[in-house]
C-alpha positions as CSV (number, residue, x, y, z in Angstrom):
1,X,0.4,-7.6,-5.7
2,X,1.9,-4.4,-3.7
3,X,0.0,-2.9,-1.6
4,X,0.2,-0.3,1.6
5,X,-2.2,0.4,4.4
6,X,-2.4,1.6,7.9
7,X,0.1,3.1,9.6
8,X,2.1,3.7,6.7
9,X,2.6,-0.5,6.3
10,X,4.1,-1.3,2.9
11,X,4.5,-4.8,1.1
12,X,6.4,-5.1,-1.8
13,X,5.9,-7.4,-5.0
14,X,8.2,-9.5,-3.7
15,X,6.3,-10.4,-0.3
16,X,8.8,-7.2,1.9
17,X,6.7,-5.6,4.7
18,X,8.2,-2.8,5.8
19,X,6.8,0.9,7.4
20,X,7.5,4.0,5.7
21,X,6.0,7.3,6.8
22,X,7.0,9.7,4.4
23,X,4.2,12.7,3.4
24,X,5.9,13.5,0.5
25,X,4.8,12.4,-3.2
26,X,6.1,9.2,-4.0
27,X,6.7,7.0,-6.6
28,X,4.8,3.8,-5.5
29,X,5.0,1.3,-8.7
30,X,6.2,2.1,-12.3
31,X,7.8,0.4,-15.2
32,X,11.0,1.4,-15.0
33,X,12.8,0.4,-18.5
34,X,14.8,3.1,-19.7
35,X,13.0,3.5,-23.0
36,X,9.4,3.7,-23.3
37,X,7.6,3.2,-20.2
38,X,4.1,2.1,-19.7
39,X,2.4,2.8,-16.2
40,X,3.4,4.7,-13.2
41,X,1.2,5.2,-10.0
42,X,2.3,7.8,-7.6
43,X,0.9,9.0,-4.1
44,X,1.0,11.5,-1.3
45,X,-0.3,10.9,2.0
46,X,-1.4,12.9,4.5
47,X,-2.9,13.5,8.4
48,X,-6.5,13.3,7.8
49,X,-8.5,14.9,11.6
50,X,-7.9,11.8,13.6
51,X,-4.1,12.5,13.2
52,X,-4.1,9.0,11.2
53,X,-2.6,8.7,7.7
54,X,-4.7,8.3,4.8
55,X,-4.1,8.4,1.2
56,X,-4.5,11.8,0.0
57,X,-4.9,11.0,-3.9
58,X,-2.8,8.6,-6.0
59,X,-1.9,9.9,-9.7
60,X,-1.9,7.0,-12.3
61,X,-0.7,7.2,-15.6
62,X,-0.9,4.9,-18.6
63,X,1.2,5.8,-22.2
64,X,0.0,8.6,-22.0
65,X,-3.3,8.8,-20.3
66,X,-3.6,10.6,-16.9
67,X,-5.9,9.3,-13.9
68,X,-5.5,12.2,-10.7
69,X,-7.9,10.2,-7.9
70,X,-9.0,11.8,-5.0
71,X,-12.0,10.1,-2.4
72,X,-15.2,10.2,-4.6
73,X,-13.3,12.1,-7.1
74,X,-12.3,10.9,-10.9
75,X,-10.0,13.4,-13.1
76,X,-8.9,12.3,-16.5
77,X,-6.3,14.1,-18.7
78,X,-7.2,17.3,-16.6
79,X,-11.4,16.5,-16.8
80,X,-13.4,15.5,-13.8
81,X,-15.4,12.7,-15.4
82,X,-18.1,10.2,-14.0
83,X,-17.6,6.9,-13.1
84,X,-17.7,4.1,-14.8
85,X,-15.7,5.7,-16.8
86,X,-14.1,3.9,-19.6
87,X,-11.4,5.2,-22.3
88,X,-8.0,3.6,-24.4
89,X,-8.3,0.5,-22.4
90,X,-8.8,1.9,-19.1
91,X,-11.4,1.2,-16.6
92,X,-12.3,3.2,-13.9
93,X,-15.3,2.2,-10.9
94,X,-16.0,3.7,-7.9
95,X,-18.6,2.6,-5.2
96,X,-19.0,4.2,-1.5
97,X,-16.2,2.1,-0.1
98,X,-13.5,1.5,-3.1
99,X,-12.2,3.4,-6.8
100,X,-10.8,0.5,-8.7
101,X,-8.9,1.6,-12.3
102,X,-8.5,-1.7,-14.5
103,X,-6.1,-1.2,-17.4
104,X,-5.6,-3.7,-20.3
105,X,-2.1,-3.3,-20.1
106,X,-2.1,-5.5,-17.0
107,X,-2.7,-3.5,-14.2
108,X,-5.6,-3.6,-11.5
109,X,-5.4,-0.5,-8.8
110,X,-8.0,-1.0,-5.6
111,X,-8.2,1.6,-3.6
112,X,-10.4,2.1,-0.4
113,X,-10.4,6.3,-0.8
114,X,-8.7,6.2,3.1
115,X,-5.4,4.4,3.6
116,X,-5.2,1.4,1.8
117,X,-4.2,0.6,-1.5
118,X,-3.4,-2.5,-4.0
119,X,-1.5,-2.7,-7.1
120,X,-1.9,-6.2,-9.1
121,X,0.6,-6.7,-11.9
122,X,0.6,-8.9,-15.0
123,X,3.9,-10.9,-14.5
124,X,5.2,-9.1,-17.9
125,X,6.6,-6.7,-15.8
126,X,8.8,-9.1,-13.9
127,X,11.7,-7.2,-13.0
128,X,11.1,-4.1,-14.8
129,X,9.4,-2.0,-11.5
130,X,10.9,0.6,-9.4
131,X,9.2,2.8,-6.4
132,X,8.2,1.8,-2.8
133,X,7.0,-1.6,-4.7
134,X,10.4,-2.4,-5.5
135,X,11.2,-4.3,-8.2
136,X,8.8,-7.4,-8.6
137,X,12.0,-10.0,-9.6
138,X,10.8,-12.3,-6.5
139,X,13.7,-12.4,-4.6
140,X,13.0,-10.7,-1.3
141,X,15.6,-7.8,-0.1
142,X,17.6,-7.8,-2.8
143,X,17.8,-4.5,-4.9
144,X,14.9,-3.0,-2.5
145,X,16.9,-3.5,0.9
146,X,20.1,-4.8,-0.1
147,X,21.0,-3.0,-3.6
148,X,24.9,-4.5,-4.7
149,X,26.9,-4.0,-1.6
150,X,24.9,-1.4,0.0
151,X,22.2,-2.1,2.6
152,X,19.2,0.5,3.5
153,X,17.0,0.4,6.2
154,X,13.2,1.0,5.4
155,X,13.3,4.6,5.6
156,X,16.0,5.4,3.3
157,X,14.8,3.2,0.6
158,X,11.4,5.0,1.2
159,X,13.3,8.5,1.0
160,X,14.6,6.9,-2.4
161,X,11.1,7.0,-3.9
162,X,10.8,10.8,-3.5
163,X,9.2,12.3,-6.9
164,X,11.1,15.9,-6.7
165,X,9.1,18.3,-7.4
166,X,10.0,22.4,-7.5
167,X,7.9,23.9,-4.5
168,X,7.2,21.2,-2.7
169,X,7.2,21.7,0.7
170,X,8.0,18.0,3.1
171,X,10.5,16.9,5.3
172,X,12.0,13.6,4.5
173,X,11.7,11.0,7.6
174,X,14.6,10.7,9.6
175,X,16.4,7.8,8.8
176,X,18.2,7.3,12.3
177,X,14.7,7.0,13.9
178,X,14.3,3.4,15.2
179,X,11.2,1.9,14.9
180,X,10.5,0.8,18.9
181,X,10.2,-3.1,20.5
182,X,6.7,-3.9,20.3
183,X,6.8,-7.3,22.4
184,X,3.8,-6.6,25.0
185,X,1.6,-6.2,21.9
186,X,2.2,-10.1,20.5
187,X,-0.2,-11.9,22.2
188,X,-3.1,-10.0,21.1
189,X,-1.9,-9.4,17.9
190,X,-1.6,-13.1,17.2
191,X,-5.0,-13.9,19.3
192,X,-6.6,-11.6,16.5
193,X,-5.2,-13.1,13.5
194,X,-5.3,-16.2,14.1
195,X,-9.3,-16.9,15.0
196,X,-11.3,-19.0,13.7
197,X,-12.6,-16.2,10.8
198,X,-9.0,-16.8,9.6
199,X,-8.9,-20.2,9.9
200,X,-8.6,-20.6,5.7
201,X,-5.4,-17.6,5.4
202,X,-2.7,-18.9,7.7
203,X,-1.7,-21.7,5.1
204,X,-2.4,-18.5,1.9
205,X,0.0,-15.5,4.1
206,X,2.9,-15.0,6.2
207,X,0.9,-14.6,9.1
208,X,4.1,-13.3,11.1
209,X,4.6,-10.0,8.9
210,X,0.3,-9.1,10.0
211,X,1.2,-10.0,13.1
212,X,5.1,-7.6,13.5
213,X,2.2,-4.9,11.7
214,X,-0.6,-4.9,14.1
215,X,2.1,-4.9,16.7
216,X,3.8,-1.6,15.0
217,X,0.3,-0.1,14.8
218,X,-0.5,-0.6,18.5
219,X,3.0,1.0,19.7
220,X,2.4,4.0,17.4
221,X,-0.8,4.1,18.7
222,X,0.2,4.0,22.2
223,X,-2.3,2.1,23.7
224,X,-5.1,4.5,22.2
225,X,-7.9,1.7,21.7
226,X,-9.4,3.6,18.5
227,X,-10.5,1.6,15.8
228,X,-7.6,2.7,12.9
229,X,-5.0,1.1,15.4
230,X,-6.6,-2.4,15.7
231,X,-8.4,-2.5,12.2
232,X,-6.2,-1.7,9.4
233,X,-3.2,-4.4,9.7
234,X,-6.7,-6.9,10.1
235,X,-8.5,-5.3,7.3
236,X,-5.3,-6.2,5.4
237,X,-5.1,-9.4,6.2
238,X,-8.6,-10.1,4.9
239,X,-8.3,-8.8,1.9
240,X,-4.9,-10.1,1.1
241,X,-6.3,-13.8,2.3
242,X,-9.0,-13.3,-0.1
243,X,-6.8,-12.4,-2.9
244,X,-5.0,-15.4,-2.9
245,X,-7.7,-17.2,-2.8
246,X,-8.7,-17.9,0.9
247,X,-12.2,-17.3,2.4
248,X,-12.1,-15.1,5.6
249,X,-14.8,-15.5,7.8
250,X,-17.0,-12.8,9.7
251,X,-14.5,-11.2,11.5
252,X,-16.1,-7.8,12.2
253,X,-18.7,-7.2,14.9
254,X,-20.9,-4.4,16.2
255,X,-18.1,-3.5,18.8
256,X,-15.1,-4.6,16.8
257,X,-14.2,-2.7,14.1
């Protein structure tokens, strides 16, 4: 599973967790062989009125179908259609809260029509990705971060990813920018990921990379107490522990999130 979220949190295939806050388009996952390939998903994000970044629509395509999503909205092979919507082995749902496209080739996209989105891929593609997902060959780092003897930091493997299109106008992140120590955030952090609604994920995740992201979200956030700073890195978490199999409890409240 890859998936992104939040303040512009990515996690690789291969379990990476890095931040990346490029508004460009972007290649996020495709199959990369040289010959034929099979999928591609690309995205753009953007400032939605809270200043926050949200997904501004992801462009899927299979062979040679073409899914354009936007929140609510469904356009196949240039045609707004209805959902379900189902066509050469591809699925599409939406409900209020998530657009889900299931293709037989092996790939499940979730999206929550805001910032989060997860790809699921059938193993087949084992080393064959490329894009902000890397390359899914399970070895952490290597050919995202660390590619033969050169390193890149997050931001210019991100920049990488660019899909370069004529008139496009979008600045590429700056790639000196450090991302800022964001110690005094740890203990609550941690005291929200690990209560007791979480009790069944801490054996199922790396509970350190939630906790380094809800830290990065309340830095950028700079000490703002609205909900997108505190949720989304959570939100995450639940539905990654649930992926994998775990059972998160309540965690959600009338005054949190």
């Amino acid at each position: 599973v890859c998936s992104t979220w939040g303040n512009n949190h990515f996690k690789t295939f291969d379990g990476d967790i890095y931040q990346f806050p490029g508004v460009c388009e972007y290649n996020f996952a495709s199959d990369c062989r040289e010959s034929y390939k099979e999928f591609s998903v690309h995205i753009q994000r953007a400032l939605n009125s809270n200043n926050h970044p949200e997904i501004h629509y992801i462009l899927l395509t299979i062979k040679d179908f073409t899914v354009y999503l936007r929140p609510k909205v469904a356009v196949v092979d240039g045609r707004l259609v209805k959902t379900p919507y189902y066509s050469s082995g591809v699925l599409i749902e939406s409900n209020d809260i998530y657009t889900k496209v299931y293709a037989k080739l092996g790939l499940t996209l979730i999206w929550n029509q805001e910032d989060a989105l997860m790809v699921e891929l059938d193993s087949k593609f084992n080393n064959y990705t490329c894009g902000l997902c890397g390359d899914y060959n399970g070895v952490q780092i290597y050919n995202e971060f660390i590619d033969g003897v050169t390193s890149y930091n997050a931001i210019t493997f991100g920049n990488l990813q660019k899909i370069s299109k004529p008139n496009a106008k979008c600045e590429d992140p700056d790639e000196t920018q450090a991302l800022p120590s964001c110690n005094k955030h740890r203990d609550e952090c941690e005291r929200l990921l690990t209560s007791s609604a979480f009790a069944d994920c801490q054996s199922r995740l790396n509970l350190e990379m939630y906790i380094q992201g809800c830290m990065q979200d309340k830095c950028a956030c700079h000490g703002s107490e609205d909900s997108f700073c505190l949720c989304s890195t959570i939100s995450e978490y639940s539905r990654q522990c649930s992926h994998a199999g775990g059972r998160p409890g309540e965690w959600r409240t009338q005054s949190f999130c």
